[in-house]
KOLDRENPA-367305 format. One line per field, with one value per residue (C-alpha): residue number from 1; residue in one letter; x, y, z. Coordinates in steps of 0.1 Angstrom, whole numbers, padded with zeros to 4 digits. Example, Ala and Ser with C-alpha at 12.3 -4.5 7.8 and 13.67 -1.06 7.14 Angstrom:
num: [1, 2] $
residuo: [A, S] $
c1: [0123, 0137] $
c2: [-0045, -0011] $
c3: [0078, 0071] $
***
This chain:
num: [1, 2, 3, 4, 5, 6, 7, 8, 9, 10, 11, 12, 13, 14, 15, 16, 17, 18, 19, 20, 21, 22, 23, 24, 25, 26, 27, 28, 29, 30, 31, 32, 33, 34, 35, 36, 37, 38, 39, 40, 41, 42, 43, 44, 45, 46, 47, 48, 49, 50, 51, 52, 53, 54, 55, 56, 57, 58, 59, 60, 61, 62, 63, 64, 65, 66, 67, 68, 69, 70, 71, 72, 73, 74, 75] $
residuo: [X, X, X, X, X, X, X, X, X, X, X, X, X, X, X, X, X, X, X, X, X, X, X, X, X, X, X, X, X, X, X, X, X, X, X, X, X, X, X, X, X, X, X, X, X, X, X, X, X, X, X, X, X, X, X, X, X, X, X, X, X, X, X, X, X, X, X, X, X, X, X, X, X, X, X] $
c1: [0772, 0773, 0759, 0731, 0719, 0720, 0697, 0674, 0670, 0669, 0641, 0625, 0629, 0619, 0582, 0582, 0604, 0588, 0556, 0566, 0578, 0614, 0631, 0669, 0694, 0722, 0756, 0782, 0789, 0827, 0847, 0852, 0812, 0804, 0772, 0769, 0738, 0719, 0685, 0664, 0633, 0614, 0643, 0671, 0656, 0642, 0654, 0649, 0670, 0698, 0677, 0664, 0694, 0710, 0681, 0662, 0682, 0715, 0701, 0678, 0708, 0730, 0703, 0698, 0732, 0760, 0785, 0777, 0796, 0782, 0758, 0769, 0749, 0765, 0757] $
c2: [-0039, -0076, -0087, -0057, -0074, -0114, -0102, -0087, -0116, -0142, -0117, -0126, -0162, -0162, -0164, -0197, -0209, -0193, -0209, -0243, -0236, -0229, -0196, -0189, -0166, -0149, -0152, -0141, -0133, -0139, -0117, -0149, -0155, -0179, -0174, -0190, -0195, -0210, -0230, -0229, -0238, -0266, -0262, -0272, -0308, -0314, -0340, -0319, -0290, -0301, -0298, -0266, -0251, -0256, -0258, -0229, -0205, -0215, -0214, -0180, -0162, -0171, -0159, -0130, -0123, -0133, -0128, -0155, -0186, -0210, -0212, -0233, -0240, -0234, -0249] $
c3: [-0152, -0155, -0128, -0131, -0164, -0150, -0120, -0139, -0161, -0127, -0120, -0151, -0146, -0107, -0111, -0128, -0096, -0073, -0086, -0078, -0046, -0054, -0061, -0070, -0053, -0075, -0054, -0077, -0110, -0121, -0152, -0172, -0174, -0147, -0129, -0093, -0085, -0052, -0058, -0027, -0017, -0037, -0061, -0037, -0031, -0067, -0086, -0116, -0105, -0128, -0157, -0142, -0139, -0171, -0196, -0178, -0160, -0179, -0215, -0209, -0195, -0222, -0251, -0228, -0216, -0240, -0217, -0196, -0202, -0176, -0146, -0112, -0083, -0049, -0018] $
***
């Protein structure tokens, strides 16, 4: 159920990624709230993908999803 509700908000968030170039792939989504996440594309080289990842994907997930604790970037 979890994991059902954090991809459809990365679905939400994808476009602005995907309009840049980038795009994000979900990879897991752990009991204690942690999100792993994979950047790819544009978004794998960007120096910005820090800031992407915890002021965009990390802070809409949390508003979204409360359950979520924390998003990490794999690989």
């Amino acid at each position: 159920m979890l994991k059902e509700k954090v991809a459809e908000v990365l679905d939400k968030i994808r476009p602005f990624l995907q309009r840049d170039g980038g795009d994000v792939q979900l990879i897991d989504v752990q009991e204690n709230g942690v999100v792993k996440v994979k950047l790819v594309g544009a978004c794998s080289g960007c120096p910005m993908s820090t800031m992407t990842l915890k002021n965009g994907i990390e802070a809409t997930l949390k508003k979204e999803v409360p359950e979520v604790t924390s998003v990490e970037s794999v690989g």
